[in-house]
C-alpha positions in Angstrom: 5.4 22.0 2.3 4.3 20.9 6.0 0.8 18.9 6.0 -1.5 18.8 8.6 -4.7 18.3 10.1 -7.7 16.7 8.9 -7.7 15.9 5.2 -10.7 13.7 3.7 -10.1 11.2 1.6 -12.6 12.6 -0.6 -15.2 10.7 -2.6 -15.5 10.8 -6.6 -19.2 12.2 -7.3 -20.5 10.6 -10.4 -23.5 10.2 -12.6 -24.5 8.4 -15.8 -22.3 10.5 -17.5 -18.7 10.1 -15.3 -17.5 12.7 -13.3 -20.3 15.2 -11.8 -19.3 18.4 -11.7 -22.1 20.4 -10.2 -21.6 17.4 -7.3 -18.7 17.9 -7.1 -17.7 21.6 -6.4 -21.1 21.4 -4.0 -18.9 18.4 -2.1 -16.0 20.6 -2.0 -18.0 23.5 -0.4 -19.4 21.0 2.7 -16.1 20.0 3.6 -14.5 23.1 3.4 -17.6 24.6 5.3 -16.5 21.6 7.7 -13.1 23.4 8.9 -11.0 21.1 6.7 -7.3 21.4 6.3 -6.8 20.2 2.8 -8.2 17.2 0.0 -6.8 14.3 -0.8 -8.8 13.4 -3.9 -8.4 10.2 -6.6 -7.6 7.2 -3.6 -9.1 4.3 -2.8 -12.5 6.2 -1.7 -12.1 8.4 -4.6 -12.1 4.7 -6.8 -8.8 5.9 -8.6 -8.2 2.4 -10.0 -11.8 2.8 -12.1 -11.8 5.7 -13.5 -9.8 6.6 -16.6 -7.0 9.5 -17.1 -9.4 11.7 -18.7 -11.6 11.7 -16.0 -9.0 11.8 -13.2 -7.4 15.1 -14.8 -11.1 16.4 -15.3 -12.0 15.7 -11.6 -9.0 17.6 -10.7 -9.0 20.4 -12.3 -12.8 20.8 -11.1 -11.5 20.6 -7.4 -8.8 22.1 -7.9 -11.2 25.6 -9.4 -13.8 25.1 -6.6 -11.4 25.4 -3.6 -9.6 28.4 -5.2 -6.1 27.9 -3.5 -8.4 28.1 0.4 -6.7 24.3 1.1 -4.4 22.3 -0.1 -5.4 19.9 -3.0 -3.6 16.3 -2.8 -4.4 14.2 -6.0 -3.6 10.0 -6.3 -1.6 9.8 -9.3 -0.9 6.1 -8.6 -0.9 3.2 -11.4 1.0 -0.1 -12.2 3.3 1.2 -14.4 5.9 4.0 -13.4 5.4 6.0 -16.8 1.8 6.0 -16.4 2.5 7.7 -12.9 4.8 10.4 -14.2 2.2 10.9 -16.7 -0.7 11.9 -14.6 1.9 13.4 -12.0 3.4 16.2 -14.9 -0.8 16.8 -16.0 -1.5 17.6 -12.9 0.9 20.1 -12.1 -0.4 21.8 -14.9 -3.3 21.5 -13.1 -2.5 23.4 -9.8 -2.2 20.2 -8.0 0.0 21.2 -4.5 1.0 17.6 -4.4 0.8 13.7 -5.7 -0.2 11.2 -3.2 1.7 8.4 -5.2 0.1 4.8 -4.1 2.6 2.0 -4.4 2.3 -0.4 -7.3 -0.2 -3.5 -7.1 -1.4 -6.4 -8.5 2.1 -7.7 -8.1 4.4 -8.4 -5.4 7.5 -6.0 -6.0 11.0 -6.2 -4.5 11.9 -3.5 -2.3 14.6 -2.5 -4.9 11.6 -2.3 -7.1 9.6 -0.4 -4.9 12.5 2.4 -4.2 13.3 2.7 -8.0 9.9 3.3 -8.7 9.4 6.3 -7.0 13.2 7.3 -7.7 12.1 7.9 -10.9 9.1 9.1 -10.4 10.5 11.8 -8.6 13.5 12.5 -11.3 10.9 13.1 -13.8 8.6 15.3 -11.8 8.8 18.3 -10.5 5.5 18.1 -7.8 6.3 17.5 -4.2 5.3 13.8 -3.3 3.0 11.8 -0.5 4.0 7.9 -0.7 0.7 5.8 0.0 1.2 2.7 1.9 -2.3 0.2 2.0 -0.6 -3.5 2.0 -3.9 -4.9 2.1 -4.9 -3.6 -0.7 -1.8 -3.6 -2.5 -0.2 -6.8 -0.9 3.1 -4.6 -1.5 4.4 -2.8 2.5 6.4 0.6 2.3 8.9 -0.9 5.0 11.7 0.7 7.2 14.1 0.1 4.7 12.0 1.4 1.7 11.0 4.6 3.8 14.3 5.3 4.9 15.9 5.4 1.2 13.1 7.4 0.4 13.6 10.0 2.9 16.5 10.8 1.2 14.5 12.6 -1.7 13.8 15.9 -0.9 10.8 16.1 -3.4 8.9 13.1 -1.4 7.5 15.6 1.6 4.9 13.0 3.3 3.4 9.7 4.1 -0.3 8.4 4.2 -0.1 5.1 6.3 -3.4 3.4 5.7 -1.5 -0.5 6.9 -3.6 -0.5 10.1 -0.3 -1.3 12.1 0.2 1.3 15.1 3.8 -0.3 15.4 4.9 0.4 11.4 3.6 3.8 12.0 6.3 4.2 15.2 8.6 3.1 13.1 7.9 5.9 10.4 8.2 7.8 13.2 11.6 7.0 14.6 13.6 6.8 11.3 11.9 10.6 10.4 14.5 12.9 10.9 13.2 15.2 8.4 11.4 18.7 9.5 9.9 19.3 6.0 8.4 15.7 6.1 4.4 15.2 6.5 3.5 11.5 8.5 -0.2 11.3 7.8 -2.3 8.3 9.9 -4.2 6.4 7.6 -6.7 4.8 9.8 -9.0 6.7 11.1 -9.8 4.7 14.4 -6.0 5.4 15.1 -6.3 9.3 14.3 -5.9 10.3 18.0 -3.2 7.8 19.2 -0.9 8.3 15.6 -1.1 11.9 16.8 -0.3 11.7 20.3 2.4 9.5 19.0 3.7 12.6 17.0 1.5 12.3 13.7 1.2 15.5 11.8 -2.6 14.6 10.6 -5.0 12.6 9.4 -6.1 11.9 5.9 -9.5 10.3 6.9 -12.4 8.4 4.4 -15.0 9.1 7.3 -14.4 13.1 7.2 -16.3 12.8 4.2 -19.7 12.9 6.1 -18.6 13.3 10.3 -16.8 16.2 9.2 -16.7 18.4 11.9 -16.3 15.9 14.5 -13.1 14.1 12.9 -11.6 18.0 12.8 -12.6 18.5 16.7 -10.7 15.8 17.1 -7.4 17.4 15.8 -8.1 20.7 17.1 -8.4 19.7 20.6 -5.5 17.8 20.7 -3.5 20.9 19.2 -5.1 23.0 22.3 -4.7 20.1 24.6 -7.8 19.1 25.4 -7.1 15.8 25.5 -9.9 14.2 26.7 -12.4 16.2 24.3 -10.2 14.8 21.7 -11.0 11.1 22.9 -14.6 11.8 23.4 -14.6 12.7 19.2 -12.3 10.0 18.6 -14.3 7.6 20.1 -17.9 9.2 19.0 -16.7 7.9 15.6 -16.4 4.4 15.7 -20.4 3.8 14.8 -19.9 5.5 12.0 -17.2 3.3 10.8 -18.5 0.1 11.8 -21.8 1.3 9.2 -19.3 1.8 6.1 -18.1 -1.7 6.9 -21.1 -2.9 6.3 -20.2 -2.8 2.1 -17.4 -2.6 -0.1 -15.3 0.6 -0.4 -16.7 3.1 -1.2 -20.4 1.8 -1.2 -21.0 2.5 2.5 -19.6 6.5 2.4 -21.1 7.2 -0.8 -25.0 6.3 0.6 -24.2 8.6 3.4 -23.3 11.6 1.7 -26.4 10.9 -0.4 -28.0 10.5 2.6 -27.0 14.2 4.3 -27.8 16.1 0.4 -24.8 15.4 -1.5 -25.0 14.2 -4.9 -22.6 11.8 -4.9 -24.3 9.3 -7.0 -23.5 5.1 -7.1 -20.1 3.7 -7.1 -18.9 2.1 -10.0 -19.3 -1.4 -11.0 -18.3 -3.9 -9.5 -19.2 -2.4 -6.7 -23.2 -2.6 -5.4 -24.7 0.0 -3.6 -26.4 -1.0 -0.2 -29.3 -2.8 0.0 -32.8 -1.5 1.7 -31.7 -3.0 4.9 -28.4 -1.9 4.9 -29.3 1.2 3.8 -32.0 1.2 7.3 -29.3 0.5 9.4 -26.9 3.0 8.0 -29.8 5.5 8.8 -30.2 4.6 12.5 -26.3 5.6 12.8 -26.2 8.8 11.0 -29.3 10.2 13.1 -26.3 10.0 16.0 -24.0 13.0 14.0 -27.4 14.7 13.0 -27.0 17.8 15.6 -22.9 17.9 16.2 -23.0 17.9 12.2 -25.8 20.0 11.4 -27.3 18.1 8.7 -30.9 16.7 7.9 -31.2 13.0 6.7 -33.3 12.2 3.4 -34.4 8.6 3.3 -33.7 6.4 0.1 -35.4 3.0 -0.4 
């Protein structure tokens, strides 16, 4: 499997009673309206790490019936522990899942050894094809160039989601790739333009959750070489991701999808959702993506 494009880093729509289904498959619909090229569902903007099993495999299959094989579905099936991972990995190939995006371990500080047994195993025991996540920041554990090269030698691991923020880690992903089969995904979505000009095969992006069809202009004119379009909608994103700064993951996104009609609902605790004036300031940005989007803005106080 070859990925590319634009892939959202979807959100997790949620109400009192966990996972929203209705807002859901409606979520699904906008962003494949929006000229996406697959979902990456269950990350760090889905809020994997609060959300139980149950309602990870519930979220998935929901997804995975609403897009009715149209795009690829990727699903995070990452946890602490390895078994946990192989777990939700083998539930959702039941599932219809086309692959696991498989975030490295956290909390702790793991050996490289560590690191490359992990997913050794992960991928002995499994039998879906398999995007490594690297977020260091997050993780404070760094898929380096010796971890990514040992991995490349499993043929079940097909991609990589760089979310590190380093340009120069992502070049070296690059030069050590000597796979055709193998996916290198920019993580960052001020760098969507540059990672693929550098030979990127995509982007899986958090803000193509709401500027939709501007983040896929940018990938489609740079596939038809229009390069200079494609700067204009790379740049024409950066107020939008300066707003969803303005909180804590995914607080920020999650107001502006309620914001353009999605029922989305609140993150989960701990996180807050914006305050009035964040929420005012948030508005003033999205009125910028009102007519190259084509939706209307509701106003929440």
């Amino acid at each position: 499997m070859k990925i590319r494009g634009i892939i959202p880093a979807m959100v997790t729509p949620l109400n009192e009673n966990g996972i929203n289904e209705e807002g859901t498959r409606k979520l699904v619909r906008h962003l494949i309206a929006g000229g996406v090229h697959g979902l990456f569902i269950l990350g760090t903007n889905g809020e994997f790490h609060t959300l139980s099993k149950e309602e990870k495999i519930q979220f998935a299959k929901i997804v995975v019936d609403e897009v009715s094989g149209r795009v690829p579905v990727f699903a995070g099936a990452g946890d602490i522990a390895t078994n946990k991972v192989i777990e939700l990995v083998n539930e959702f190939a039941k599932i219809g899942v086309d692959a696991a995006s498989i975030i490295t371990p956290y909390l702790l500080k793991y050996t490289d050894e560590e690191l490359i047994h992990h997913y050794r195993v992960i991928a002995e025991q499994t039998t879906l094809p398999i995007i490594l996540y690297n977020i260091p920041p997050n993780t404070r554990n760094f898929i380096n160039r010796h971890v990514f090269s040992e991995l490349l030698k499993i043929d079940s691991i097909i991609g990589i989601k760089d979310s590190s923020g380093d340009l120069e880690n992502f070049k070296g992903y690059l030069e050590l790739n000597h796979r055709q089969d193998f996916s290198l995904l920019m993580g960052s979505d001020s760098k969507i333009l540059e990672a693929l000009q550098l030979g990127a095969d995509g982007s899986v992006a958090s803000t193509a959750n709401v500027v939709t069809k501007t983040d896929v202009s940018i990938y489609e004119q740079f596939v038809a070489g229009n390069i200079e379009q494609a700067r204009q909608a790379q740049a024409s994103i950066d107020d939008f991701r300066e707003a969803c700064k303005c909180s804590t993951i995914p607080s920020g996104l999650k107001y502006c999808l309620r914001a353009i009609g999605q029922d989305v609902g609140l993150p989960k605790l701990p996180v807050l959702d914006l305050t009035k004036e964040e929420k005012q300031q948030v508005d003033q940005v999205l009125q910028k993506y009102v007519q190259a989007e084509g939706f209307t803005l509701k106003v929440e106080q």
